[in-house]
N, C-alpha and C positions, 0 to 999 in steps of 0.2 A: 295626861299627855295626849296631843293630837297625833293620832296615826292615820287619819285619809289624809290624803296625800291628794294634790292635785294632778292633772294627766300633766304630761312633760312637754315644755313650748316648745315649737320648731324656731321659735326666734331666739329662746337660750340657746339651741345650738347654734345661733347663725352667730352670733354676736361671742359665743368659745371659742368657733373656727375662726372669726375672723381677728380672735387676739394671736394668731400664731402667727410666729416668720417663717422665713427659709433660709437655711443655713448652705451654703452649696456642698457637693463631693468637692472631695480634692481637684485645684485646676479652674474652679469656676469662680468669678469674680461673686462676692454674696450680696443679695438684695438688703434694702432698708427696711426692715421691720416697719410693719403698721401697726398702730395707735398701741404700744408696750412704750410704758417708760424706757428712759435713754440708759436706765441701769441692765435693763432687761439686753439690747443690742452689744453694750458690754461685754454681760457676760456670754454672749454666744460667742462673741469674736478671742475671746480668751480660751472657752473652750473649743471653737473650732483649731486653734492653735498649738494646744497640748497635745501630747500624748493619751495613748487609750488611761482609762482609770487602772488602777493595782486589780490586778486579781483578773484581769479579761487578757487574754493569749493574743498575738498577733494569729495572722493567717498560716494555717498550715500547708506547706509546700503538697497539695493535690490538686490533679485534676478533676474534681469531682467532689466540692463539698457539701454543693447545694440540691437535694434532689431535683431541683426546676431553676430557671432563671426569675429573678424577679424584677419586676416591674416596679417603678417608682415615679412620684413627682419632687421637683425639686425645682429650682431658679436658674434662667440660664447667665451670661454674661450682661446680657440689658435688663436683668431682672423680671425677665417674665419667666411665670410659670411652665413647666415641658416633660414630656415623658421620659427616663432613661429607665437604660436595663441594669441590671446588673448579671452579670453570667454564673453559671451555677460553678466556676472553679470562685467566686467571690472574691473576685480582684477585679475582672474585665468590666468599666462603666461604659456605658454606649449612650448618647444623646438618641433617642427615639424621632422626635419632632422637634423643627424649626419655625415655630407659629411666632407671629407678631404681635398676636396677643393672647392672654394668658392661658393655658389649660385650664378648662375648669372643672373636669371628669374625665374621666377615662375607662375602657376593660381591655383585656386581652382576652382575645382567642386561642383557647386551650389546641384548638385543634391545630394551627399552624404560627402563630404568637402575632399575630396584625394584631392592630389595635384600634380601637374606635375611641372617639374622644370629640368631648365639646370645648370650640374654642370660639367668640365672638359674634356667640348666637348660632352658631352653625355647627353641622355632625359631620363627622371627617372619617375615614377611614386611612391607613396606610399599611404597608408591609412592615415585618419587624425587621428588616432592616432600615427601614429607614425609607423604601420607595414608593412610587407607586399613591403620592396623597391625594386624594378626593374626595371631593364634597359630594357628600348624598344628601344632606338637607338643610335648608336652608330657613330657619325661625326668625327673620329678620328683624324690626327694631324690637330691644324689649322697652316694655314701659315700667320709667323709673319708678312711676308712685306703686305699680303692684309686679314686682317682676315674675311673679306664678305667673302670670297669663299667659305669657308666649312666650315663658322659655324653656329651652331645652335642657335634659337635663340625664344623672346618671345612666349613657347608656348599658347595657349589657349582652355579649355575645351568649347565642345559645351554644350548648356544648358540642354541636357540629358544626359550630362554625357558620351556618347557611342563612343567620336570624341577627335581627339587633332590634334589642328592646330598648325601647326611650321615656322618658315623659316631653309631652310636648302636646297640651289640651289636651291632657288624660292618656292611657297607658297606650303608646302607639308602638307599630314592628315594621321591621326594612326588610325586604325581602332582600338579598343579595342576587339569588337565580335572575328575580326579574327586573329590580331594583327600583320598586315602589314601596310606599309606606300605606298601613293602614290604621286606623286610629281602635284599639283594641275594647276600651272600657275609657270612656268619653268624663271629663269632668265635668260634676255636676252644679253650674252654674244659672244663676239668676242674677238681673239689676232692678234694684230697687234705690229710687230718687237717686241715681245717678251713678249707685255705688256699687261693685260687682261683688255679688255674695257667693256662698258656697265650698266647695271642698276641690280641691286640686291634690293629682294620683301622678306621686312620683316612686320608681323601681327604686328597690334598695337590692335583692339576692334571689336568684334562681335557688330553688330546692334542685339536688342532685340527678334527678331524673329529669329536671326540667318541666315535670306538671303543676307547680306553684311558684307563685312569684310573692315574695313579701315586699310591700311597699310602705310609702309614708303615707299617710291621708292629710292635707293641711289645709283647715277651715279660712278660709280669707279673710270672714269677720272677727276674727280675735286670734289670740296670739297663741292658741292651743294646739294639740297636735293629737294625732295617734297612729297605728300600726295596723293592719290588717292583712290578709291571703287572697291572694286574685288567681283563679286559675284560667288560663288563655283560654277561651271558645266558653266561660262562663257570661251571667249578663248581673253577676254581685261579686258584691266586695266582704268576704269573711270578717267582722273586727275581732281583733284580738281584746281579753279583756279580762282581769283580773278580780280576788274580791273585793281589793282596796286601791287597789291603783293600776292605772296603765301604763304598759311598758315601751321599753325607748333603744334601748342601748345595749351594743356588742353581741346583737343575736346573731347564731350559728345554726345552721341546718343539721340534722342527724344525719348519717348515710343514706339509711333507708325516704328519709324525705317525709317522715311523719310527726316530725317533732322538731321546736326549735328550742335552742338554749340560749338564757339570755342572764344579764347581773349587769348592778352599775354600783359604781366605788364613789361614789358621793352624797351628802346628804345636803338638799335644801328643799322651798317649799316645792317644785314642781316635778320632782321624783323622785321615790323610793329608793334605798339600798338594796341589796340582795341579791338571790338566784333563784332561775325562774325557769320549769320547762315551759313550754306553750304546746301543746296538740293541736296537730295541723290542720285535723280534718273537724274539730269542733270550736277550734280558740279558744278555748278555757285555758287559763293560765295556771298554774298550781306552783305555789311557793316551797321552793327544796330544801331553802336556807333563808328563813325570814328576815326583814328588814332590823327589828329585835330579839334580845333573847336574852336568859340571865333576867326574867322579871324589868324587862327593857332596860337595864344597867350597859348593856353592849349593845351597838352599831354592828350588825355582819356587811363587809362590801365585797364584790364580787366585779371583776372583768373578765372578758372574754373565757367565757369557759365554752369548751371543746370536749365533742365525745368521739372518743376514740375508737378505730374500730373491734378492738377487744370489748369496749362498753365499760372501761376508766372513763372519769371524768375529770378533764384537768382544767384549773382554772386559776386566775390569781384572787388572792383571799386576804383577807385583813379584818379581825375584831378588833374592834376600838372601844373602850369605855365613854358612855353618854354622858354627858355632863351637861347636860339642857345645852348646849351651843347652838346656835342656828344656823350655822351652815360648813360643811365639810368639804371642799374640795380635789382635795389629796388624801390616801390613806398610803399608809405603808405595807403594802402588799408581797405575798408572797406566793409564787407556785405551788401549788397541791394536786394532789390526786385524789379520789375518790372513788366509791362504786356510781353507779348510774342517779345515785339518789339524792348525790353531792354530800353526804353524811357517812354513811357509813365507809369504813377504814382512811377513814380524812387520814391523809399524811404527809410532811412536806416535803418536796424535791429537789429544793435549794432553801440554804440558807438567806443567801441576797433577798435583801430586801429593795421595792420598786416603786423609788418614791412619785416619781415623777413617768409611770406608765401610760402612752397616748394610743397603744397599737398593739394589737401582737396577730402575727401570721403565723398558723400552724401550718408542719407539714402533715399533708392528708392521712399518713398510717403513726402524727401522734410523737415520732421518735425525738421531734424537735420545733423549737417552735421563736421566732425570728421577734424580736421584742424592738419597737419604740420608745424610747425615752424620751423626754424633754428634759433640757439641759436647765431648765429651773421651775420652780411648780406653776407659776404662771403663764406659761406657753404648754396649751392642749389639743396643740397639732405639730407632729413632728419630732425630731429628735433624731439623739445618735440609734444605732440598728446596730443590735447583735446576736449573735445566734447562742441558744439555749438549748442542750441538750436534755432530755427529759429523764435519760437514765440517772443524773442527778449527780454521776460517776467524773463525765468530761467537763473542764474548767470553759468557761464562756468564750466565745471569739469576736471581737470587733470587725465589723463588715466596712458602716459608712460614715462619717458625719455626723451626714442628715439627709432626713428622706422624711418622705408621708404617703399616706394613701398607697400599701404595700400589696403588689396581686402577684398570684404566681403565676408564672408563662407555661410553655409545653414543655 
């Protein structure tokens, strides 16, 4: 059986994200789904219509359900894409932005809840309520045949608030104090007979102290990809790198900022299953939960796993038996705990099973953690949102809908 595994294409993700709709909150008229069959639009609009599923509680009458408010994208009434809130009593939605064309990123600022966000080639800033919008930068036309060149992209606030990191020709920073940009770690670019070659550096996660940054590296001349550590006032880029394969998907920072944790719930040829720590300061990868096991008879998949600050590990898990198949999209996942090692005292949290899991948002001390669904396995961006408590004790609560791309505010 083959187990190299090829590194994981940034154009497989582009081409998963862009199978997904947008469902709206309650109130909002819903956009037309792109390129999903007209069974798929179906069923959203059925399920946006029902009631929550058996077994998930409405909202409990408090003031205070969410430790933070969260942050969301979702479809306005013209069908573009736009920031809302949701308040931490998890009822209050707030429309964030009124862009005319679509969001295409966003963060929030932990320290006061502004938000920065790319819309139409340009970086924007605003108040969390809502005021105060401005453009700080402006990446004007992109070009359609290579759109890495010149465009903007994931920014991200530093944890005081005083910084925003972009891509935009390699990893660039805004100053707020004096409100200039500088280009941080430059993309490495050549033409050759006419063709622009090289690697273009976009932000994906601040580590917790804010001394590293993990980003994506994407080669221009093929359709490959990889991961690497950028530390600001460095003049390299750390790769991340595994014995068998390169990783991709739903990595999480430890507290301490030493360590990533990473897993992915699918099997085809351009990445691996399993769980993964990464070490920060060398990139070596080390496999916790291998992509095999059982004499390769079982698939292990793994999302988002999260160390908590006791040093549990919780994540969602699913063994599958191998059947030579060639390609696995969905697994039937379940919440687990574990020690630091993802193995030892494996136990589960909830019975629920996650078929159609696109997201999950922890909260920071672990106690619960805010799940994406997709309303059918085909759509792997987005979905209904509801909250999970991790003592395994409290029945689940339906929050939204639909949402994606979930951050939490102050």
């Amino acid at each position: 059986m083959q187990k190299n595994f090829r590194l994981f294409s940034a154009l497989f993700v582009f081409v998963m994200v862009a199978l997904a709709c947008a469902i709206p909150v309650s109130g909002i008229t819903p956009a037309q789904p792109a390129n999903v069959e007209t069974i798929v639009a179906a069923t959203f609009a059925a399920l946006t219509a029902s009631a929550p599923e058996s077994g998930v509680t409405p909202l409990p009458l408090t003031d205070s359900l969410l430790p933070h408010s969260i942050y969301f994208l979702n479809t306005d009434s013209a069908s573009r894409t736009q920031v809302y809130r949701l308040d931490n009593d998890g009822k209050t939605v707030t429309q964030v932005t009124f862009e005319p064309a679509n969001v295409e990123s966003y963060d929030v600022s932990l320290a006061d809840g502004s938000v920065v966000y790319v819309s139409n080639n340009q970086l924007f800033t605003i108040n969390a309520e809502g005021s105060n919008r401005s453009m700080i930068v402006d990446g004007g036309a992109v070009d359609p045949n290579n759109i890495y060149l010149n465009q903007i992209s994931t920014p991200l606030w530093s944890s005081d608030g005083q910084a925003i990191t972009y891509g935009h020709h390699g990893l660039s920073a805004y100053s707020i104090v004096n409100g200039q940009s500088i280009v941080m770690y430059a993309d490495q670019l050549t033409t050759e007979n006419g063709l622009t070659l090289g690697v273009v550096h976009t932000p994906i996660r601040y580590s917790p102290d804010d001394s590293k940054l993990l980003i994506n590296m994407i080669p221009l001349s093929s359709g490959g990809g990889a991961v690497g550590i950028f530390s600001p006032g460095n003049t390299s880029v750390l790769s991340l790198t595994g014995a068998n394969h390169r990783i991709c998907c739903s990595l999480q920072w430890s507290g301490d900022s030493n360590s990533l944790y990473g897993g992915y719930a699918g099997y085809n040829p351009f990445v691996t299953p399993g769980l993964w720590r990464v070490d920060a300061a060398s990139g070596v990868v080390t496999d916790l939960v291998p992509a095999f096991s059982n004499n390769d008879s079982i698939l292990n998949f793994v999302l988002s796993p999260f160390l908590a600050p006791d040093g549990q590990l919780y994540y969602f898990y699913a063994a599958v038996p191998y059947t030579q198949q060639d390609e696995v999209t969905r697994a039937p996942l379940q919440l687990v705990r574990s020690a630091a090692d993802g193995v030892t005292n494996r136990t589960i949290v909830f019975a629920d099973i996650f078929n159609t899991l696109n997201e999950a948002l922890w909260a920071p001390d672990a106690n619960l953690v805010i799940t994406v669904s997709g309303p059918i396995a085909e759509v792997y961006q987005g979905g209904i949102v509801e909250l999970y408590y991790t003592d395994g004790q409290k029945p689940p609560i339906s929050l939204l809908n639909y949402a994606f791309d979930l951050r939490w505010g102050p």
